[in-house]
C-alpha positions in Angstrom: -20.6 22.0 3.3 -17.7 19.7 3.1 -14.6 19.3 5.6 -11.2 18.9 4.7 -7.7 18.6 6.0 -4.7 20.7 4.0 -1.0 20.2 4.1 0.3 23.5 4.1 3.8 22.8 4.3 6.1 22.7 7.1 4.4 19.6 9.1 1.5 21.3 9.9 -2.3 20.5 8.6 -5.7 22.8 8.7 -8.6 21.3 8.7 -11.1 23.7 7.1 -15.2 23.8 5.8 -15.1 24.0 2.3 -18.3 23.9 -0.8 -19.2 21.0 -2.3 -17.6 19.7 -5.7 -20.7 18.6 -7.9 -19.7 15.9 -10.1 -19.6 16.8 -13.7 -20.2 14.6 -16.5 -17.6 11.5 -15.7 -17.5 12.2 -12.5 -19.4 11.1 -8.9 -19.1 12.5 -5.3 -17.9 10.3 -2.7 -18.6 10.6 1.1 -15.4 9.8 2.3 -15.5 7.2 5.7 -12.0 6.3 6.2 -8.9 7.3 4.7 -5.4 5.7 6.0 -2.5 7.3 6.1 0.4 5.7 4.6 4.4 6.4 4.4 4.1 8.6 1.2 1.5 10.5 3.3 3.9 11.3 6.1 6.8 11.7 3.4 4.4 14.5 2.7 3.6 15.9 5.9 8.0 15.5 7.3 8.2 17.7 3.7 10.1 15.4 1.7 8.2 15.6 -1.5 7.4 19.4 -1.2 9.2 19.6 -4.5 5.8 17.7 -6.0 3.3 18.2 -3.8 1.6 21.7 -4.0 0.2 22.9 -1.7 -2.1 23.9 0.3 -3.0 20.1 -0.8 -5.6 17.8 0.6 -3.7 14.5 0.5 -5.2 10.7 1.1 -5.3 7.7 -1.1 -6.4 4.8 1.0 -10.1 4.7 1.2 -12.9 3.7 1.3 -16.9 5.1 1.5 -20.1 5.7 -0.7 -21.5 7.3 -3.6 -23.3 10.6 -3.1 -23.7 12.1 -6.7 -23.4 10.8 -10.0 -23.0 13.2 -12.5 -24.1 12.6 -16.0 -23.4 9.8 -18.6 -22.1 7.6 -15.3 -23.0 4.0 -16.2 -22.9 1.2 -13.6 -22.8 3.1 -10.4 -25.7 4.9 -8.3 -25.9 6.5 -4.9 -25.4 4.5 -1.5 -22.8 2.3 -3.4 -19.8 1.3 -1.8 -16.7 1.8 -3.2 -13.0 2.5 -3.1 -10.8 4.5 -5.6 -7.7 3.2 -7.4 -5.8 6.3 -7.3 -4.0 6.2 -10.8 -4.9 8.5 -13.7 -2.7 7.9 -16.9 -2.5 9.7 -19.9 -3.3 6.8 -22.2 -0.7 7.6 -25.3 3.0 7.5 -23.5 4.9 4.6 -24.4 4.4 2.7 -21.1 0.3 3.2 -21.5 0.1 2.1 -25.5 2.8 -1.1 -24.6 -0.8 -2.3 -21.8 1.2 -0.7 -18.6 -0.8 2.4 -17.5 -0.1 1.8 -13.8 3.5 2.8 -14.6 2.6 5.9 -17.6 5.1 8.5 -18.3 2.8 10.9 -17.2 1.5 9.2 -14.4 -0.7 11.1 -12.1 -0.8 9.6 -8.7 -4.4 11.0 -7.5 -4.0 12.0 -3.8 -0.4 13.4 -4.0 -0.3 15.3 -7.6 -4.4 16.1 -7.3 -6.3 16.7 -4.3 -6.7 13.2 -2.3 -9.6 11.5 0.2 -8.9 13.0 3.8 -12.2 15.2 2.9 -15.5 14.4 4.2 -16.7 14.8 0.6 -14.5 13.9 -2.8 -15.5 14.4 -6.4 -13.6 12.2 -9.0 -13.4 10.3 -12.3 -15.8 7.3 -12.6 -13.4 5.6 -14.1 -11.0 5.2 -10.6 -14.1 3.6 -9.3 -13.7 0.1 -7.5 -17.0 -1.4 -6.2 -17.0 -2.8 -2.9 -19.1 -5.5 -1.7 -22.2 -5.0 0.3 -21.2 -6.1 3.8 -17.6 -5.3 4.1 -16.7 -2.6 7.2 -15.6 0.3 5.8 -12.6 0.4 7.9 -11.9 -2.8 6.8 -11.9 -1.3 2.7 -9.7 1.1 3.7 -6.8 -1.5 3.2 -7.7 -2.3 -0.1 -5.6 0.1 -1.6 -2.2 -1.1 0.2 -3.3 -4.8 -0.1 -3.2 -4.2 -3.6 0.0 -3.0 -3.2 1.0 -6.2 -1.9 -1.0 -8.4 -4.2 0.7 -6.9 -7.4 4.1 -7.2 -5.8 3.6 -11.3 -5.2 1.7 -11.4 -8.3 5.2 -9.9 -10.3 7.1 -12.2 -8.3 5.4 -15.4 -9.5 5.4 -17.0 -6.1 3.7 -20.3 -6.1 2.3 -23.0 -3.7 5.3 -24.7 -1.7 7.9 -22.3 -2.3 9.9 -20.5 0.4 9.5 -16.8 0.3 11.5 -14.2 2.6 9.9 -10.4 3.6 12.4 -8.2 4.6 11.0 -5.7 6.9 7.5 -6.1 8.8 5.8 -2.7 8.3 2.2 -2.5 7.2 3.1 -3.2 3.5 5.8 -5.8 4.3 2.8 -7.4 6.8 0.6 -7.3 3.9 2.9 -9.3 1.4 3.6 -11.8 4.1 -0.5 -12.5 4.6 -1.0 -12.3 0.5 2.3 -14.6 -0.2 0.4 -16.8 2.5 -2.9 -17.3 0.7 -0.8 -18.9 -2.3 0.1 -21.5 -0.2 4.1 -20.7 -0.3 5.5 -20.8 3.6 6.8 -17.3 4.2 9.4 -16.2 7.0 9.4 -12.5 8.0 12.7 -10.7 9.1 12.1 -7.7 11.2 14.4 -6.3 14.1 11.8 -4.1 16.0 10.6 -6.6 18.6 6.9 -5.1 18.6 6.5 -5.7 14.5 7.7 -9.1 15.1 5.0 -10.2 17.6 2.2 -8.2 15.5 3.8 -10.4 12.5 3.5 -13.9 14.9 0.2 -12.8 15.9 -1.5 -12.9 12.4 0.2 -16.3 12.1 3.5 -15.2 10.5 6.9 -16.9 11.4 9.3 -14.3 12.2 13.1 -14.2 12.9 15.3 -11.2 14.8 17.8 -10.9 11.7 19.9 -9.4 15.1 19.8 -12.4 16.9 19.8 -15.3 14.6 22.1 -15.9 11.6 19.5 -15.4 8.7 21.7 -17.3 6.4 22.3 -20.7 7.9 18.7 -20.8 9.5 16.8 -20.9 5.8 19.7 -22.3 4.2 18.9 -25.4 6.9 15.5 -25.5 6.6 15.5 -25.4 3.1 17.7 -28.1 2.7 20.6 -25.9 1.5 18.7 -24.6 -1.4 17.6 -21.3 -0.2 14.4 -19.6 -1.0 12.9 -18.6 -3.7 11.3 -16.0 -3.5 12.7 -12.6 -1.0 10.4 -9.6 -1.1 13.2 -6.2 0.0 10.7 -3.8 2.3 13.0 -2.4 4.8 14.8 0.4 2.6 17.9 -0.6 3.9 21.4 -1.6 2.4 21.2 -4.5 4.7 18.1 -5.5 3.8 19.6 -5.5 0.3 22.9 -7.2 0.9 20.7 -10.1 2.9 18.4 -10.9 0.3 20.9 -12.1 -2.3 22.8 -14.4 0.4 19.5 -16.1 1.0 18.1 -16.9 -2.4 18.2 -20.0 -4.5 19.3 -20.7 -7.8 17.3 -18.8 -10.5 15.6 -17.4 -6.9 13.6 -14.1 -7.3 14.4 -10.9 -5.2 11.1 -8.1 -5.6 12.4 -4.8 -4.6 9.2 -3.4 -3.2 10.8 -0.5 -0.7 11.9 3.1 -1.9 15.7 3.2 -1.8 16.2 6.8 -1.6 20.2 6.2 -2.5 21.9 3.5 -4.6 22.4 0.6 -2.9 25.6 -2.0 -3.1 24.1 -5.5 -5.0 26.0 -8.3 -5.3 26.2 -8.8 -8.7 28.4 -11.7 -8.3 26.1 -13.2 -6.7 23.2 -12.6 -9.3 25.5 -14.0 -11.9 27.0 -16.8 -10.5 23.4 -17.9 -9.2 21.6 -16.6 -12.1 19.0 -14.6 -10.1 16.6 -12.3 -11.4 15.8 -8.3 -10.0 12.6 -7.7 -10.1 11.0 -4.0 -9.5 7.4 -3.1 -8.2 5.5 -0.1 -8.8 2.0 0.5 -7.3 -0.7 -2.2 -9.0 -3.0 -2.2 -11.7 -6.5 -3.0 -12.0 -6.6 -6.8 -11.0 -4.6 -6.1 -8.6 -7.4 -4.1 -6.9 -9.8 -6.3 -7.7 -8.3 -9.3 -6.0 -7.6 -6.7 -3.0 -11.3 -6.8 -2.4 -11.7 -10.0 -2.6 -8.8 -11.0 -0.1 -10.0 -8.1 2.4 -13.8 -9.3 1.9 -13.2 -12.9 2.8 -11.3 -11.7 6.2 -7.9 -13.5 4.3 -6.2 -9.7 5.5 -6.3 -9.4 9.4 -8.1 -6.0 9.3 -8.6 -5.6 12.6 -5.3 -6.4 13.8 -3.6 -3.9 11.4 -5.4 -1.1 12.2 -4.0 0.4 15.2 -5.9 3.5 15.7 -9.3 5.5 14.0 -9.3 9.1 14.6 -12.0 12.0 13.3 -10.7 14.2 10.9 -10.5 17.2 13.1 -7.2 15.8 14.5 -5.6 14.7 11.3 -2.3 16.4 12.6 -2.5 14.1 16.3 -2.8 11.1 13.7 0.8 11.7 12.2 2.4 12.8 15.2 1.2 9.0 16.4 2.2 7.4 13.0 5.9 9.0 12.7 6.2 8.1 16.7 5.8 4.5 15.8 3.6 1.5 17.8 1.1 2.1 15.3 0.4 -0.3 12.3 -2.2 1.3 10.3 -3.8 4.9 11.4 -7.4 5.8 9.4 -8.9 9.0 9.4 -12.3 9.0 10.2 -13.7 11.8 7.7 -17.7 11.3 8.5 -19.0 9.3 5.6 -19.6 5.9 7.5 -23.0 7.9 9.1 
């Protein structure tokens, strides 16, 4: 029998013993052992995206566990292997997929929020979203690899380089993640953040942080970039201000990657972008490489793992596990759903 957790709609979850899904040709069954719950997720959960989600849904795309079944004409991949699952299934014709950009297709179907997701003990899907994992890497710890990614194709877009200066604006679990990744290219990174206890998570895993409440944002990386400013700011806080900040701070031809969800339009200097010829770059999800390099980065201990992840709980409480997520103090909540036996 499997176990799995439904949204049903109105911020409540059941968690309920279901059958077994036996992979059919393409396919393998997964024992799920972690699944982390994300803001999309709890978008879900505060109904927000009812409109798309149908439910009762099983929801989840952060994961991580191990094969169970293969099902037939599955080449490369056999039972007991670790693995994760990019959660992107594209269409392949649009105009997006036949131009090389399937993480971004027309018809884009985001596995976990349009089709049934990972907080299940047991999860039968397509081969093809298969990402091995290394032999050796926690499984708690692969449970990040899917919002590392995140943050890997979001410096990748942004062509940040060794020695540059680079800004994150807002020091949730994604904006921690971008700081750690624009880190590893060598470029010195500065985190802005007004909640005091994301600050000192940010400082602990080496980050420097400023209180954009406190300190004048402006003349600080102004002065210790000579006057220049940076090139590089990544917006993660959602906010107008975040928005109207980043263009003050950047340098000529600077960069600003808007990462967060703006769920209204925002106010952009485009004065500013002229006069200083700045580029706007968006971000959407990752693609394959991206995952890849995820992996690695999480594998080699380069992402604090243990540090971000605030709290493991067993599936049978999935709704305690949101109500501490939306409450806040918490970086990175996993569902344990059994597979890590």
């Amino acid at each position: 029998m499997n176990r799995s957790a439904y949204y049903i709609g109105e911020q409540t979850f059941v968690v309920e013993e279901t059958e077994l899904v036996p992979p059919e040709a393409g396919q393998v069954r997964i024992e799920v052992a972690y699944t982390g719950i994300c803001g999309t997720d709890l978008h879900i959960a505060h109904g927000a995206m009812d409109q798309r989600v149908r439910v009762p849904a099983v929801i989840g795309h952060e994961m991580s566990g191990r094969i169970a079944e293969v099902g037939a004409g599955v080449e490369g991949h056999r039972v007991g292997d670790p693995v994760t699952v990019m959660p992107l299934d594209w269409c392949g014709r649009c105009p997006a997929c036949r131009a090389g950009h399937t993480h971004i297709c027309h018809r884009l179907t985001f596995v976990g929020i349009d089709s049934p997701g990972a907080m299940q003990r047991s999860w039968t899907v397509p081969a093809r979203l298969l990402v091995p994992l290394p032999e050796g890497l926690p499984l708690t710890h692969a449970a990040l690899v899917e919002p590392t990614a995140v943050a890997v194709h979001d410096v990748r877009r942004s062509r940040l380089v060794a020695g540059e200066h680079a800004v994150v604006i807002g020091a949730g679990p994604v904006g921690l993640l971008i700081g750690t990744v624009a880190r590893a290219t060598g470029a010195e990174v500065t985190v802005l953040e007004l909640d005091p206890r994301r600050r000192e998570l940010a400082a602990e895993i080496g980050l420097t942080t400023v209180d954009p409440g406190t300190v004048d944002v402006v003349g600080y990386l102004h002065e210790i970039t000579g006057g220049a400013g940076v090139e590089v700011v990544y917006e993660v806080s959602g906010s107008a201000a975040g928005v109207r900040t980043a263009t003050d701070l950047l340098a000529v031809r600077g960069r600003l990657v808007v990462v967060a969800i703006h769920p209204t339009p925002r106010e952009v200097d485009l004065h500013r972008i002229f006069w200083r010829e700045l580029e706007l770059i968006g971000v959407r999800v990752y693609e394959h490489a991206d995952y890849v390099e995820a992996v690695r980065l999480v594998h080699e201990a380069q992402v604090p793992a243990d540090r971000l992840i605030s709290r493991i709980v067993p599936l049978t409480e999935v709704a305690q596990a949101f109500e501490a997520l939306a409450a806040g103090g918490d970086v990175k909540v996993l569902i344990d759903c059994g597979g890590d036996r």
